[in-house]
N, C-alpha and C positions, 0 to 999 in steps of 0.2 A: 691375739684373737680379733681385735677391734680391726688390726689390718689387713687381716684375711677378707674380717667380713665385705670391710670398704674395698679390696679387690673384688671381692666376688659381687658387689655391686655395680662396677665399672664392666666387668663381663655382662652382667646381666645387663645392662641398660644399652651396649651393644647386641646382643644375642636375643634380648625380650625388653623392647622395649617397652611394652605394654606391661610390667608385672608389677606388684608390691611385694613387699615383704613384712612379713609380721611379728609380732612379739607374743608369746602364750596367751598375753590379756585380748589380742585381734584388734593391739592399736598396731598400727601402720608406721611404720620405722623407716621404710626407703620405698620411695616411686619410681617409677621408670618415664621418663622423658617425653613419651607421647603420650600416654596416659595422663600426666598432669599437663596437657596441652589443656585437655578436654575439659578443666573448670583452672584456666590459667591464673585467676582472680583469688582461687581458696586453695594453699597447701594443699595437701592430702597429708603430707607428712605429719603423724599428730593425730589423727581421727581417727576412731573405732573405724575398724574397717564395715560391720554389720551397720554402721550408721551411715554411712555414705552410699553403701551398696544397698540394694533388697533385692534377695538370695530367694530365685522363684524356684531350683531346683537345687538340688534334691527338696519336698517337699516336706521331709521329715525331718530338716534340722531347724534345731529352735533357737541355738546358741553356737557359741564360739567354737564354744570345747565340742557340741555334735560336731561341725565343721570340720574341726582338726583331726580327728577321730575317722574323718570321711578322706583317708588319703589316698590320692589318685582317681578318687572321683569326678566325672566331669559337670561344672556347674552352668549354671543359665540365671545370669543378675541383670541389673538394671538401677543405672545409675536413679535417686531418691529425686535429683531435682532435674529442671526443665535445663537442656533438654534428655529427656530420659532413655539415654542410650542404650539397647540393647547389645551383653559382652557376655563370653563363655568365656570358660576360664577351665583351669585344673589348677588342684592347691597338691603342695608335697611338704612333708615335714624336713625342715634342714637337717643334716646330719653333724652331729656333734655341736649342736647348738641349740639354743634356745629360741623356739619359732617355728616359720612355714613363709613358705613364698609360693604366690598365686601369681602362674601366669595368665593373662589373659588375653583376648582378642576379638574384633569386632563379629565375627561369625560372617554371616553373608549378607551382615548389614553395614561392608566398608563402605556401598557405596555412598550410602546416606551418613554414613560417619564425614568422608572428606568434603561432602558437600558441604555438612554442617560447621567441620573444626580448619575447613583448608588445609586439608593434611595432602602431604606428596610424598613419594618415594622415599625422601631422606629421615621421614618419620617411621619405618620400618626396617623389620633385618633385613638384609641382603637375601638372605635364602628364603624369607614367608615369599609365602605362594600370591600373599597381598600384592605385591611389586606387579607379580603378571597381571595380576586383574585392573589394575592400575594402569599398564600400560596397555592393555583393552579399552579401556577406560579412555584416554587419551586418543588411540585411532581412532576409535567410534568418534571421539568430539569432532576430532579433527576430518573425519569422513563427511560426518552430518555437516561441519561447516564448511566443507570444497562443497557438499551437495546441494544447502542452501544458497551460497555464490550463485553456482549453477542454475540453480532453477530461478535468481532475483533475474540473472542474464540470459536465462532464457523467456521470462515473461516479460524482461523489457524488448529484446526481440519481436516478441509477438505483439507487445503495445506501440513499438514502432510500425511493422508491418499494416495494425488494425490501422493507426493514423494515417498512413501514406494509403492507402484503403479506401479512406474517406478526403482525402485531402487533392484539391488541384494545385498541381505541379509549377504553375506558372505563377499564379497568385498569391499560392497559399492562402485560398480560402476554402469551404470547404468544397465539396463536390455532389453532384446529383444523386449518386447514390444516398449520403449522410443525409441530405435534405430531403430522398423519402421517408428515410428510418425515423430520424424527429418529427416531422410532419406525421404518421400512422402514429406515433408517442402517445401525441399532442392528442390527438382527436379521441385516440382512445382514451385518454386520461378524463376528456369531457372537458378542460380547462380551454378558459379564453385564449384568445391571441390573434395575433394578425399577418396576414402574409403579403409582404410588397414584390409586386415582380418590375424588374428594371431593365430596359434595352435601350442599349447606345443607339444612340442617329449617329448618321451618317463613316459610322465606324469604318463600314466596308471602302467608303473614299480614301481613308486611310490607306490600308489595305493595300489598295490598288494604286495608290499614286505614292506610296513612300516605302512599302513592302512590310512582309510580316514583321519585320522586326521590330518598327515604327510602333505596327496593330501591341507585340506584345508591349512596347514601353506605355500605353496607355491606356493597356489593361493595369499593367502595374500598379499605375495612377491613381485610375478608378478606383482599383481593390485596397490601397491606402485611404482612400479620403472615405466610403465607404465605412471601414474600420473606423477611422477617426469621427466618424459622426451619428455612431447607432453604440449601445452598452456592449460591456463585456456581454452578457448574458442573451444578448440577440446573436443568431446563428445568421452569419453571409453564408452564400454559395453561387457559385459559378455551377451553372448548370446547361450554359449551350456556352459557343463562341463570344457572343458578348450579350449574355443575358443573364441577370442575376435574381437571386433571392434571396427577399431576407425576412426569416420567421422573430417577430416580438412578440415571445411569449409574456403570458399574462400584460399586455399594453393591447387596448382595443379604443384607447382615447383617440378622436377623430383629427381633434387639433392638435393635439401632442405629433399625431403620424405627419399631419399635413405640416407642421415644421423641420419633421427631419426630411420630407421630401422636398421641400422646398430650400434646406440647406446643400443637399445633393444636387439639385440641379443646378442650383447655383455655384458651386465649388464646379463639380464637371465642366459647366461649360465654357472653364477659362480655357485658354491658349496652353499647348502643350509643345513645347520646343524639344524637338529630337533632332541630333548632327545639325543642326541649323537650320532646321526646318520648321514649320509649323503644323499642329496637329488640331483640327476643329472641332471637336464632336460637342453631341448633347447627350441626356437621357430623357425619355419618356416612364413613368413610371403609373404604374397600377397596383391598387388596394385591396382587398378584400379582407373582412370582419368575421372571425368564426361567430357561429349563429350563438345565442346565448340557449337556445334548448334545441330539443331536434336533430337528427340523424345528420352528416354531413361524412363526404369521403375525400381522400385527397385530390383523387380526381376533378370532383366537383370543385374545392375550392381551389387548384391550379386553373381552371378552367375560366372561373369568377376572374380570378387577378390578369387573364390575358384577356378578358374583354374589357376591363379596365383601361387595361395597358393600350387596346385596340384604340378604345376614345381616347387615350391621351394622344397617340399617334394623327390620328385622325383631327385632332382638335389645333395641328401643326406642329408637332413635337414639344418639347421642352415642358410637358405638363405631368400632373399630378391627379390620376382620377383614384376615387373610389366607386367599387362597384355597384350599378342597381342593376334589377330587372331590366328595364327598359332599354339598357344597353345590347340585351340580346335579340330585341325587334329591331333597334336599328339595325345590326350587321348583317340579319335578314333580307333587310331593303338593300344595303350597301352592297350585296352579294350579285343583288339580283340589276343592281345597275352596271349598264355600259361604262367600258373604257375606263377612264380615269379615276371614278369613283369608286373602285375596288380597293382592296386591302392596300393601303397606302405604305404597311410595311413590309410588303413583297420589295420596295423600289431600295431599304436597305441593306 
């Protein structure tokens, strides 16, 4: 008898993995192999089955023997400790023995089962309907994760695209449009900062006596040393052929500005060797101070940094102004004088 039962154990644990078997008393005589996955730490073998489980249907049994008595009835338990798994089950009385064997099964809560026990396929019969849901289970993952690939390479796409967007092509700084969108930021935010406008001397010589190629190798230059001489956190742009911007947010220290401007001009104005040539330029550069209260637009202050920039021009190149008032009656006067003393940077 002992080796029937031990066969008919080894089937079961094949065919139900999930079941117990029990003895009249409803201690627990044999497990089935996924089922003690699920507290891998405590036999089961050994323990009142009422004390491990709590048996929420049928409602009206109190004891073992109701239980036994309830054959073929379908039950609804929950395992006593954390985590307290929800299992149906049917019990049946063995024949020609002494006991009962309860199969049982997650219901439609496998998926929270293998989340919890890492349970897979091989933890199942072959023929439960489990396997399919399982392999549902697994497309679905596997769909969601080609989908989320998908959209990481589609959004970096489109964070490439946003930055070639904003970005000049030749420099790699950024470009007029990005320095409107930070600039309209900035002003809306109400925070300080400061905007420098920079234009090459004599760049257009360049140009015309060593050819564009010459002009790009010393933009390049510019738009290196530039970089190397203002923070991460200051935004450059190239915003015409050789005219630049550069917003220092929260920085409106006057001295602080007039040393990086005075590092720039002085880096610039060295000698630039191309094919064996020589490349001469300068920069002139212009300031402007967002106001500390007061309405102000971008207009307005692009407008400040280029009369800035006008006096520096104006003052023989190679300088550094910040904006006042007063610079706007000069260019009034300068406007209205003959010849020579007009806009001295029409001649770059």
């Amino acid at each position: 008898m002992s080796l029937i039962r031990d066969e008919m154990g080894i089937v079961m644990d094949r065919l139900c993995p999930m079941h117990v078997i029990l003895g009249d008393d409803g201690r627990i005589t044999r497990v089935g192999p996924t089922l003690q996955k699920l507290r891998p730490d405590v036999p089961m073998a050994g323990q009142m089955f009422l004390e491990l489980f709590e048996l929420n249907r049928p409602r009206a049994v109190n004891s073992m023997a109701d239980l036994i008595e309830r054959q073929g009835a379908k039950l609804h338990l929950r395992l006593r400790d954390v985590p307290r798994t929800a299992l149906k089950g049917q019990i049946v009385k063995l024949p020609n023995t002494a006991g009962s064997v309860v199969n049982l099964s997650f219901g439609i809560s496998v998926l929270d089962a293998v989340r919890d026990y890492e349970l897979n396929a091989a933890d199942f019969a072959a023929t439960d309907l489990t396997i399919e849901m399982l392999y549902l289970v697994e497309a679905k993952s596997a769909a969601m994760e080609a989908s989320r690939k998908l959209n990481m390479r589609l959004q970096g796409a489109m964070i490439a695209a946003e930055e070639q967007a904003y970005t000049d092509t030749l420099t790699g700084l950024k470009n007029r449009r990005a320095m409107d969108y930070l600039l309209d930021r900035l002003i809306q935010s109400g925070g300080r900062f400061a905007l420098m406008n920079l234009d090459l001397d004599y760049f257009k010589q360049v140009n015309d006596s060593l050819g564009h190629a010459a002009g790009d190798h010393v933009l390049q230059r510019v738009a290196r040393i530039m970089t190397e001489e203002t923070r991460e956190t200051d935004m450059i742009a190239r915003v015409g052929g050789d005219e630049f911007v550069v917003i220092f947010n929260r920085l409106v220290d006057r001295d602080r500005l007039d040393r990086i401007a005075t590092k720039l001009i002085g880096r610039i104005r060295e000698p630039v060797l191309f094919k064996g040539n020589t490349c001469q330029i300068s920069v002139s550069i212009g300031t402007v101070l967002s106001p500390p209260s007061g309405e102000v637009t971008a207009e307005l202050m692009l407008h400040q940094a280029d009369m800035a920039l006008y006096a520096a021009k104006d003052s023989g190149r190679a300088a550094h102004y910040f904006y006042a008032p007063e610079m706007e009656r000069r260019k009034s006067r300068m406007k209205a004088a003959p010849g020579p003393e007009r806009d001295r940077r029409q001649v770059d």
